[in-house]
C-alpha positions in Angstrom: 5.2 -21.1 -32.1 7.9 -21.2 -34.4 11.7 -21.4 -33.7 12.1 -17.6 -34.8 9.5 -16.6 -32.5 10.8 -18.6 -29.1 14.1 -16.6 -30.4 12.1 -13.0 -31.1 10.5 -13.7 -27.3 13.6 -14.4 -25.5 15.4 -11.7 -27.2 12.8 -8.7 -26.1 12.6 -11.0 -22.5 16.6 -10.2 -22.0 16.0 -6.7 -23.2 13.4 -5.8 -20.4 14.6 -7.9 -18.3 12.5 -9.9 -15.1 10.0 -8.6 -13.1 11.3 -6.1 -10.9 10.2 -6.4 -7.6 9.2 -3.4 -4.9 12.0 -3.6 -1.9 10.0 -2.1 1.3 10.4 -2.9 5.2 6.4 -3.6 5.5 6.0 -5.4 2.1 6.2 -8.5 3.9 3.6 -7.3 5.8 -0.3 -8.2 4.3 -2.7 -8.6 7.0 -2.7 -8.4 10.6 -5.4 -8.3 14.2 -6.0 -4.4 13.9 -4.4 -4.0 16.9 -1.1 -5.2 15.9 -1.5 -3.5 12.8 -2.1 -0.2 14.3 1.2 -0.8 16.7 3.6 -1.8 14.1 2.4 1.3 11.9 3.0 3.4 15.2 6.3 2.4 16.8 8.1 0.1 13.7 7.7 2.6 10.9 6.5 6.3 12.7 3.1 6.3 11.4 0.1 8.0 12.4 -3.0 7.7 11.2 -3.6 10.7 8.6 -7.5 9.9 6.9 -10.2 7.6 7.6 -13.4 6.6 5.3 -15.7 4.2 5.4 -15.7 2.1 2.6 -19.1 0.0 3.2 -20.5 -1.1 6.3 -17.8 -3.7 6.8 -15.1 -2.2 5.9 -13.0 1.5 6.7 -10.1 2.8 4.6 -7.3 4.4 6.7 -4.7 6.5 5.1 -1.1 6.5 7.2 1.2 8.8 6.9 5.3 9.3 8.1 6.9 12.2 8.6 9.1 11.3 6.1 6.6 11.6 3.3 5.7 7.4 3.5 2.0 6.3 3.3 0.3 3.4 3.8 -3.6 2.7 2.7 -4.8 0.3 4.8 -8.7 -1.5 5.3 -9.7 -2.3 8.2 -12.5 -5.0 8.7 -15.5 -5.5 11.2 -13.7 -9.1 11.8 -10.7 -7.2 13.7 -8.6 -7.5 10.7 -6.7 -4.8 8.8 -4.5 -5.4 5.6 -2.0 -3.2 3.8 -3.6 -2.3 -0.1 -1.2 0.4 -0.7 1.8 1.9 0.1 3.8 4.5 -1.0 6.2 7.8 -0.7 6.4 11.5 -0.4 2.8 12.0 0.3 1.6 15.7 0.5 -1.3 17.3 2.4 -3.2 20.1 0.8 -4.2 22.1 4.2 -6.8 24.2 2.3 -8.7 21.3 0.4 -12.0 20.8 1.9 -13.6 17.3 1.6 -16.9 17.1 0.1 -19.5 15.8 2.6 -22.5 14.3 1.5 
């Protein structure tokens, strides 16, 4: 690398700027027992449990939801472990959507 290209990368670097980080009160928050999972997403952040799918025969994708529009996709494994994949805001329910069941 040339001197005009350490100087072209450090130019567009200060122009976008670092990486820009998420700020959330659970993204601290990877993997936990199930159990404790399940209570934090309860009573910590209002949660309840909104979809369920299984995933494979090891594994279950839960889908929690907030009042407040916040979700959180979660898998939970056969092991008693569940970790936090996802998370996200103003989540919407479309009441007259039918799932496909095959």
């Amino acid at each position: 690398m040339t001197c005009l290209s350490y100087i072209r990368f450090a130019c567009l670097f200060c122009l976008l700027g670092g990486p820009v980080f998420a700020k959330s009160p659970i993204a601290e928050v990877l993997c936990e027992p199930t159990s404790r999972m399940h209570e934090k997403l309860e009573r910590q952040f209002g949660s309840q449990r909104a979809a369920t799918g299984v995933r494979s025969p090891e594994q279950i994708m839960e889908v929690w939801t907030s009042e407040k529009g916040d979700w959180t996709m979660v898998v939970t494994y056969s092991t008693g472990t569940s970790c936090i994949v996802a998370m996200g805001q103003d989540w919407f329910t479309h009441a007259d959507a039918d799932p496909a069941r095959g």
